[in-house]
N, C-alpha and C positions, 0 to 999 in steps of 0.2 A: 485543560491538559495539565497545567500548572499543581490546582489543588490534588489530581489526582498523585501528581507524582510529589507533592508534599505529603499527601496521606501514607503511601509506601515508601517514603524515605522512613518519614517518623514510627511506622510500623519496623522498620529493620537496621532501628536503636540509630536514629538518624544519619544513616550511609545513604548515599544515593546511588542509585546504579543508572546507565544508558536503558539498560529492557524494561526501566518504569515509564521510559515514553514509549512503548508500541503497544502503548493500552488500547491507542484510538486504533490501529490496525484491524482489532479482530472485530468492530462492528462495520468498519470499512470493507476489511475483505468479503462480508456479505452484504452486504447494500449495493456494492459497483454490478455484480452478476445478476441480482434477483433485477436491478435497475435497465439492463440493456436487455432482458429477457420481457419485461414489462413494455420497454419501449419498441424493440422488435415486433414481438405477435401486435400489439395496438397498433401501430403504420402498417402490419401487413395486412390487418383487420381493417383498415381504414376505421377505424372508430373515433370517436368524439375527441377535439384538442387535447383535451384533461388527461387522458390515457398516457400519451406520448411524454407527453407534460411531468407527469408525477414519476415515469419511470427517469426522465433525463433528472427529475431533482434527485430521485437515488441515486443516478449515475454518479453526477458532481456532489453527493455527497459522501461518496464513497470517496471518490478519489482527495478529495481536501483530508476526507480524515487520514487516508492512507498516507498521502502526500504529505503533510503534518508529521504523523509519527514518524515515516520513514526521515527526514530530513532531522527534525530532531534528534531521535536516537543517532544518526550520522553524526551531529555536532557532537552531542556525550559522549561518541565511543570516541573520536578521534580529535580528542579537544585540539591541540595540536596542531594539527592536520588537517581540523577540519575543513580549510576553504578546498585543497587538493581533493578532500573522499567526497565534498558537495558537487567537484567541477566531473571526477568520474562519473557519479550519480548521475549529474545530469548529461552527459556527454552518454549515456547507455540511453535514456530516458530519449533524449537528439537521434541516436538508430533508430531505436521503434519510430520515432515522426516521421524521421524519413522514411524506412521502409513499411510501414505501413499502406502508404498510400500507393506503391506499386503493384499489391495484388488489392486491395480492398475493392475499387471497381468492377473488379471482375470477380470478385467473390460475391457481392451482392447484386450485381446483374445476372447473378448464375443462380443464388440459393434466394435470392428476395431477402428482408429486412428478419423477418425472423429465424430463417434457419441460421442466417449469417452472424448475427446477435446471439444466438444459444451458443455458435459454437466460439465467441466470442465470453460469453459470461462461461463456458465450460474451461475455456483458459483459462479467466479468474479464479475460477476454483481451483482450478490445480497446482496454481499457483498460488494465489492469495492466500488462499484459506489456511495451509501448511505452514506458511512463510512467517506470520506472525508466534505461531506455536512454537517453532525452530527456535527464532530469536527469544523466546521466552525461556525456552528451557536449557539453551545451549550457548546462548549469545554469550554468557559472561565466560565460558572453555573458549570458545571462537576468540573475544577477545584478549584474552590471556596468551596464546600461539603468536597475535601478532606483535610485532614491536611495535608500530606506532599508535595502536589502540589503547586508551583509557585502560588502566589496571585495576582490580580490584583494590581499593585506598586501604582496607582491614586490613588485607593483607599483607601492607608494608612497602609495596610495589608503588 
Protein backbone atom coordinates (compact mmCIF):
# COMPACT_ATOMS: atom_id res chain seq x y z
CA UNK A 1 0.00 0.00 0.00
CA UNK A 2 2.92 2.10 0.96
CA UNK A 3 4.83 1.96 -2.50
CA UNK A 4 1.70 2.53 -4.21
CA UNK A 5 0.98 5.64 -2.61
CA UNK A 6 4.65 6.72 -2.91
CA UNK A 7 4.19 6.18 -6.64
CA UNK A 8 1.22 8.79 -6.78
CA UNK A 9 2.48 11.19 -4.45
CA UNK A 10 5.72 11.38 -6.69
CA UNK A 11 3.45 11.32 -9.82
CA UNK A 12 1.54 14.62 -8.40
CA UNK A 13 5.01 16.71 -8.00
CA UNK A 14 5.30 15.02 -4.52
CA UNK A 15 1.89 16.09 -2.66
CA UNK A 16 0.15 13.31 -1.07
CA UNK A 17 -3.40 13.05 -0.93
CA UNK A 18 -5.86 10.64 1.62
CA UNK A 19 -7.66 8.91 -2.08
CA UNK A 20 -3.91 7.53 -2.81
CA UNK A 21 -4.91 4.95 0.02
CA UNK A 22 -8.37 3.56 -1.38
CA UNK A 23 -6.21 2.10 -4.17
CA UNK A 24 -6.76 -1.38 -2.34
CA UNK A 25 -10.77 -0.71 -2.29
CA UNK A 26 -11.37 -1.23 -5.83
CA UNK A 27 -9.92 -4.92 -5.95
CA UNK A 28 -11.51 -5.51 -2.58
CA UNK A 29 -14.94 -4.34 -3.54
CA UNK A 30 -14.86 -7.27 -6.07
CA UNK A 31 -13.23 -9.97 -4.44
CA UNK A 32 -15.61 -9.77 -1.07
CA UNK A 33 -19.00 -10.36 -3.56
CA UNK A 34 -17.73 -12.83 -6.34
CA UNK A 35 -16.25 -14.56 -2.72
CA UNK A 36 -19.62 -15.09 -0.73
CA UNK A 37 -21.35 -15.93 -4.15
CA UNK A 38 -18.43 -18.75 -4.57
CA UNK A 39 -18.85 -19.74 -1.08
CA UNK A 40 -22.85 -19.76 -1.11
CA UNK A 41 -23.80 -21.92 -4.24
CA UNK A 42 -20.46 -24.52 -3.26
CA UNK A 43 -22.20 -25.31 0.56
CA UNK A 44 -25.53 -25.24 -1.06
CA UNK A 45 -23.87 -27.64 -3.78
CA UNK A 46 -22.46 -29.54 -0.88
CA UNK A 47 -19.29 -29.75 -3.09
CA UNK A 48 -15.68 -30.64 -2.24
CA UNK A 49 -13.93 -28.49 0.97
CA UNK A 50 -11.78 -26.48 -1.66
CA UNK A 51 -14.84 -24.82 -3.07
CA UNK A 52 -16.16 -23.26 0.22
CA UNK A 53 -12.40 -22.80 1.00
CA UNK A 54 -11.32 -20.51 -1.95
CA UNK A 55 -14.45 -18.44 -1.87
CA UNK A 56 -13.94 -17.63 2.16
CA UNK A 57 -10.15 -16.69 1.06
CA UNK A 58 -11.81 -14.06 -1.33
CA UNK A 59 -14.10 -13.24 1.11
CA UNK A 60 -11.29 -12.32 3.88
CA UNK A 61 -9.53 -10.96 1.30
CA UNK A 62 -11.66 -8.62 0.34
CA UNK A 63 -12.39 -7.45 3.38
CA UNK A 64 -8.58 -6.84 4.72
CA UNK A 65 -7.98 -4.85 1.56
CA UNK A 66 -11.22 -2.85 1.97
CA UNK A 67 -10.51 -2.70 5.70
CA UNK A 68 -6.97 -1.34 5.03
CA UNK A 69 -7.91 1.25 2.56
CA UNK A 70 -10.82 2.28 4.33
CA UNK A 71 -8.98 2.94 7.86
CA UNK A 72 -6.11 4.30 6.22
CA UNK A 73 -7.71 6.95 4.04
CA UNK A 74 -9.58 7.75 7.56
CA UNK A 75 -6.14 8.46 9.29
CA UNK A 76 -5.09 10.81 6.04
CA UNK A 77 -8.23 12.64 5.67
CA UNK A 78 -8.57 13.39 9.30
CA UNK A 79 -5.00 13.52 10.50
CA UNK A 80 -6.27 15.26 13.45
CA UNK A 81 -9.07 13.64 14.40
CA UNK A 82 -8.28 10.68 13.33
CA UNK A 83 -8.71 8.39 16.57
CA UNK A 84 -12.57 10.13 16.91
CA UNK A 85 -13.44 9.43 12.57
CA UNK A 86 -11.58 5.64 13.50
CA UNK A 87 -13.87 5.20 16.78
CA UNK A 88 -17.06 6.33 14.40
CA UNK A 89 -15.95 3.84 11.78
CA UNK A 90 -15.84 1.37 13.93
CA UNK A 91 -18.88 2.19 16.26
CA UNK A 92 -20.98 1.81 12.48
CA UNK A 93 -18.85 -1.21 11.52
CA UNK A 94 -20.32 -2.47 15.88
CA UNK A 95 -24.26 -1.84 14.30
CA UNK A 96 -23.92 -4.00 11.36
CA UNK A 97 -22.36 -6.98 14.10
CA UNK A 98 -24.81 -6.43 16.01
CA UNK A 99 -27.62 -6.16 13.78
CA UNK A 100 -26.64 -8.59 11.58
CA UNK A 101 -27.06 -11.46 13.43
CA UNK A 102 -30.90 -10.80 14.27
CA UNK A 103 -32.28 -11.49 10.84
CA UNK A 104 -29.34 -13.72 9.36
CA UNK A 105 -30.84 -16.95 10.76
CA UNK A 106 -33.82 -16.57 9.50
CA UNK A 107 -32.74 -15.38 6.18
CA UNK A 108 -30.66 -18.51 5.60
CA UNK A 109 -32.96 -20.94 7.09
CA UNK A 110 -35.53 -19.40 4.64
CA UNK A 111 -33.29 -18.81 1.34
CA UNK A 112 -30.41 -21.70 2.03
CA UNK A 113 -26.62 -20.56 1.64
CA UNK A 114 -26.80 -19.37 -1.75
CA UNK A 115 -29.62 -17.33 -2.39
CA UNK A 116 -28.70 -15.76 0.96
CA UNK A 117 -24.93 -15.06 -0.22
CA UNK A 118 -25.95 -13.57 -3.62
CA UNK A 119 -28.09 -11.33 -2.00
CA UNK A 120 -25.52 -10.64 0.42
CA UNK A 121 -22.53 -10.17 -2.43
CA UNK A 122 -25.51 -8.07 -4.35
CA UNK A 123 -25.20 -5.45 -1.30
CA UNK A 124 -21.55 -5.40 -1.81
CA UNK A 125 -21.90 -4.35 -5.12
CA UNK A 126 -24.01 -1.64 -4.61
CA UNK A 127 -22.30 -0.64 -2.18
CA UNK A 128 -18.69 -1.43 -2.51
CA UNK A 129 -18.16 -1.10 -5.92
CA UNK A 130 -19.52 2.76 -6.12
CA UNK A 131 -17.91 3.57 -2.84
CA UNK A 132 -14.33 3.53 -3.87
CA UNK A 133 -14.96 5.43 -7.39
CA UNK A 134 -16.91 8.29 -5.04
CA UNK A 135 -13.90 8.61 -2.89
CA UNK A 136 -11.77 8.79 -5.88
CA UNK A 137 -13.15 11.25 -7.78
CA UNK A 138 -14.85 13.55 -5.18
CA UNK A 139 -13.11 12.57 -1.83
CA UNK A 140 -10.73 15.62 -2.05
CA UNK A 141 -14.51 18.26 -2.58
CA UNK A 142 -15.90 16.15 0.34
CA UNK A 143 -12.95 16.84 2.12
CA UNK A 144 -12.46 20.51 1.58
CA UNK A 145 -16.49 21.17 3.05
CA UNK A 146 -15.45 19.67 6.13
CA UNK A 147 -13.47 21.41 8.93
CA UNK A 148 -11.72 18.90 10.45
CA UNK A 149 -10.67 16.90 7.34
CA UNK A 150 -7.03 16.98 5.85
CA UNK A 151 -6.82 20.07 3.27
CA UNK A 152 -5.58 20.08 0.07
CA UNK A 153 -1.68 21.32 1.48
CA UNK A 154 -1.11 22.98 -2.52
CA UNK A 155 -3.53 24.83 -1.73
CA UNK A 156 -2.34 26.69 1.19
CA UNK A 157 -4.95 25.24 3.44
Amino acid sequence: MDKIYIRLRDKNDGVGKPEFRIINLFPGAILLPIGLVITGWTVEAKTHWIGPDFGLLLIGTGIILTFQGIMTYIIDAFAMHSASALAAVCFLRSLAGFGFPLFAPAMYNALGFGVSDTILAAFALLIGVPAPFILWKYGERIRNRSKNAFKDISKGS
